[in-house]
N, C-alpha and C positions, 0 to 999 in steps of 0.2 A: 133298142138294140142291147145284147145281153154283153155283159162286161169281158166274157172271151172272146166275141167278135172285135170289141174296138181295141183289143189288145192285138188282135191279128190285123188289125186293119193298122192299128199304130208302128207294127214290127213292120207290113209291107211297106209304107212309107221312110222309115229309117231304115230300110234294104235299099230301097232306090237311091236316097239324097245319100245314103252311104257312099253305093256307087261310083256316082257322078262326085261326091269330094273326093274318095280314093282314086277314082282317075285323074282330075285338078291336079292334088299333090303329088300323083307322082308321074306326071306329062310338066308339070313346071317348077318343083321343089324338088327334084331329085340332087343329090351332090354325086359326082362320081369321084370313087377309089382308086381308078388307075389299073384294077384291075378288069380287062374286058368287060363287057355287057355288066357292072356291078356295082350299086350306088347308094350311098348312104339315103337312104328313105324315110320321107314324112309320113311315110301312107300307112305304116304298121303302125304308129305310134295311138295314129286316127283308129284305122282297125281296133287297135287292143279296145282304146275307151268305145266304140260303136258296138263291141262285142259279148265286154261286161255286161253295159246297161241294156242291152236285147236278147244275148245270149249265145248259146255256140251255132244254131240251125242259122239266123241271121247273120253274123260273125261269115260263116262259110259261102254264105251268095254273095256279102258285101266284097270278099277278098275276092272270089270268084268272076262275079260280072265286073267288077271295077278293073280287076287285074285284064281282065278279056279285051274288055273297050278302049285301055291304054294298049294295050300290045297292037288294037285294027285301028287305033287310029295314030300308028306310027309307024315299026318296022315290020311288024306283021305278028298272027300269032302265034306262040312260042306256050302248048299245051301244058308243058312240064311244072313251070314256074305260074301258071295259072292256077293250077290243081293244087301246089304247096300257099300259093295264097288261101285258097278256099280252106288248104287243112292250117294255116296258122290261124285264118279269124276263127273257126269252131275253137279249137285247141285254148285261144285265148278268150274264152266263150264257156268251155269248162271248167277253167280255173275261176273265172267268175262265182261260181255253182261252193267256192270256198269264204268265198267274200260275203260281205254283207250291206253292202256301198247305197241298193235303196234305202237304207234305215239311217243314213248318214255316217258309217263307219268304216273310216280306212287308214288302221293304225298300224303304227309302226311293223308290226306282225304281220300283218295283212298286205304290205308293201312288199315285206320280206317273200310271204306265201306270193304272190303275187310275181315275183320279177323272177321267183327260182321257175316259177310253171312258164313264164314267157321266154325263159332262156330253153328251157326245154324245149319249148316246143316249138323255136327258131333252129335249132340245131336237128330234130326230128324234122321239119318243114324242109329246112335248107340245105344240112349237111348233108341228110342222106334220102329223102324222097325226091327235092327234085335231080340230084345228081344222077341218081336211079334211073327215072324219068328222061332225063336227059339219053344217057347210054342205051336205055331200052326204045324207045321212039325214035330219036333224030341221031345215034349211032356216033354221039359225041366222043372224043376221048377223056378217059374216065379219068385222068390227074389234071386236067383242064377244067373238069365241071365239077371235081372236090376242091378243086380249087377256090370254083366262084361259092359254088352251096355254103362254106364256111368260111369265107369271108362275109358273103351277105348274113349268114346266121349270125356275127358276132359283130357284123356294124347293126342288124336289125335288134338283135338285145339291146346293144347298148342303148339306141335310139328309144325303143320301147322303155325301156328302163329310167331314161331320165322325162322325154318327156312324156310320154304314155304313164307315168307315176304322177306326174304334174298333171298331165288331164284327167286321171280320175281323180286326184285328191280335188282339186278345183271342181269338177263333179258334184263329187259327194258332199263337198260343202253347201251347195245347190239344194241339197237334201234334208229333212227336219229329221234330229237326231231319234229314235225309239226313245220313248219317255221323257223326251224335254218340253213336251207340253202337260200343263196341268190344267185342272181345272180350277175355276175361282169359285 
């Protein structure tokens, strides 16, 4: 088997167990804010590091199916905030693409690059596609779901930020540095 195939076959595997943890964390780790339907989440943190280390096409099924199978197997499904899953794993899947975290490096700059691209792209996700989403599909009122879009963008940074920086640095310490082996 040629080494693109067990790369596609390693990414569909970390797509699925993605899934299924993203759903786990956020069917039994969720924290609620007090603000309706809106909860301090494990699942993005997981996302970011599932995203880096596979990239943004997997990043986007893993936010996508996992977000799916929590929404059906609980209140039902809720399209809008499904589809901002999928665009925050890619999103955090691009920013990867700045990184260099298979080679073991994830320095202070790289955390910095790292958390500005996940606040972005929890604010793009939340503040204004699913809000969007929300108003256009299920005809929500629009200072109701700007409401929730930027709260969850700014509980999901921060969560991404603390511990989503702690899982990839933990990661990449996993990793042999670029040129710290030699030969004897």
């Amino acid at each position: 088997m040629n080494n693109n195939n067990n790369s596609s076959i390693i990414k569909l595997v970390a797509v699925g167990i993605g899934a299924a943890v993203f759903f786990i964390l956020g069917r039994f780790l969720s924290i609620p804010t007090g603000v309706p339907n809106t909860s301090i989440e494990t699942t993005y943190p997981f996302l970011a590091l599932m995203s880096v280390i596979y990239g943004p096409v997997a990043g986007l099924l893993i936010g996508l199916i996992g977000h799916a199978i929590k929404d059906l197997l609980t209140y039902g499904l809720w399209w809008s905030w499904v589809l901002s899953s999928g665009v925050t794993g890619f999103g955090y899947g691009l920013i990867a693409k700045r990184l260099n975290i298979q080679s073991g490096e994830f320095t202070k700059k790289d955390m910095i690059t790292f958390n500005i691209g996940q606040v972005v792209t929890n604010v793009l996700a939340w503040g204004i596609i699913a809000p969007l989403l929300d108003i256009l599909i299920y005809s929500e009122p629009a200072n109701k779901v700007f409401v929730q879009g930027f709260v969850s963008a700014a509980m999901n940074s921060i969560a991404v930020g603390v511990l989503g920086t702690l899982l990839i640095t933990a990661y990449t310490k996993t990793r042999t540095k670029s040129g710290s082996l030699t030969k004897e």
